[in-house]
C-alpha positions as CSV (number, residue, x, y, z in Angstrom):
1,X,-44.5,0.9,49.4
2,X,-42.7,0.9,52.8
3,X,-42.5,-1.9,54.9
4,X,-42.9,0.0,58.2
5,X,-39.7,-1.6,59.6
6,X,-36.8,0.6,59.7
7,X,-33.0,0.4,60.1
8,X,-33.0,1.9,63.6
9,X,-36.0,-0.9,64.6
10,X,-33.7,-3.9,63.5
11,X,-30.5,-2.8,64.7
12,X,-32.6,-2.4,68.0
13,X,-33.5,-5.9,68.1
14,X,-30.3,-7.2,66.6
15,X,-29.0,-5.5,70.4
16,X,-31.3,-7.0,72.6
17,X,-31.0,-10.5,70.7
18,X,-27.2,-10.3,71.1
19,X,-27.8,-9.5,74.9
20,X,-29.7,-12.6,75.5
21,X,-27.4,-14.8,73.9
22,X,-24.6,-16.8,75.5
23,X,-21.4,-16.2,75.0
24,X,-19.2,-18.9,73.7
25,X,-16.5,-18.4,76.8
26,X,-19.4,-19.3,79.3
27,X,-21.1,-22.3,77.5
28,X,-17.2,-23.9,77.2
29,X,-16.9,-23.4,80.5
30,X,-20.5,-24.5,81.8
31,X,-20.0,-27.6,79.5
32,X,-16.2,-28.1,81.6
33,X,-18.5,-28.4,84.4
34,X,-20.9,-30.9,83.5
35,X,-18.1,-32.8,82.3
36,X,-16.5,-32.9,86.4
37,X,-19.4,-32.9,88.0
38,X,-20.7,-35.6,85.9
39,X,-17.3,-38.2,86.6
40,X,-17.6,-40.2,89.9
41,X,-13.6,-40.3,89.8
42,X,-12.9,-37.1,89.1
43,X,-15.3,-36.1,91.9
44,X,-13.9,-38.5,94.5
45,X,-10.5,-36.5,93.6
46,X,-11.7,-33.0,94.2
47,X,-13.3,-34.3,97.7
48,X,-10.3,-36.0,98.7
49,X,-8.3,-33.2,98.4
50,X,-10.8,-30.4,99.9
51,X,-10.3,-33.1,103.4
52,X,-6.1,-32.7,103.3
53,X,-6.8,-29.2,102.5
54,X,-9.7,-29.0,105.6
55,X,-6.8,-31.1,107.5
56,X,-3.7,-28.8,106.8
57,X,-1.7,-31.8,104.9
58,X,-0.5,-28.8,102.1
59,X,2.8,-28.1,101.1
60,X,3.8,-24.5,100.0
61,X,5.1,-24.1,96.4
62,X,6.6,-21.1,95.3
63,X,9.0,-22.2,92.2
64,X,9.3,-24.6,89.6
65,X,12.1,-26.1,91.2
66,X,10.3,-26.7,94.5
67,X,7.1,-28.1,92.1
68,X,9.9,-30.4,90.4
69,X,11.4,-31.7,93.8
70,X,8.1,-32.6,94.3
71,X,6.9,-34.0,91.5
72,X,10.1,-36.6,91.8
């Protein structure tokens, strides 16, 4: 007696349940989100620098040695 399923039927539906799933990659980094969005302090950050980037107070880095100089 045959069950009426075949090979071809599964693997078919094996595909399109693979293309609905999310990928591991994209739930890490939808789960990195949450995580900033979700801290006051690390918001207050990102906003305080988006205004000295809005108000040109940058400073160009091209090298590790100009990021050290900094840094010190």
């Amino acid at each position: 007696m045959s069950s009426g399923v075949t090979i071809d039927e599964i693997y078919k539906e094996v595909k399109k349940i693979r293309a609905d799933m999310v990928r591991r990659e994209d739930l890490e980094a939808l789960t990195d989100t949450v995580e900033i969005l979700s801290n006051p302090a690390t918001m207050q950050l990102i906003r305080r620098c988006d205004e000295d980037i809005r108000c040109g107070r940058t400073k160009e880095i091209s090298s590790v040695d100009d990021l050290l100089r900094e840094c010190s």
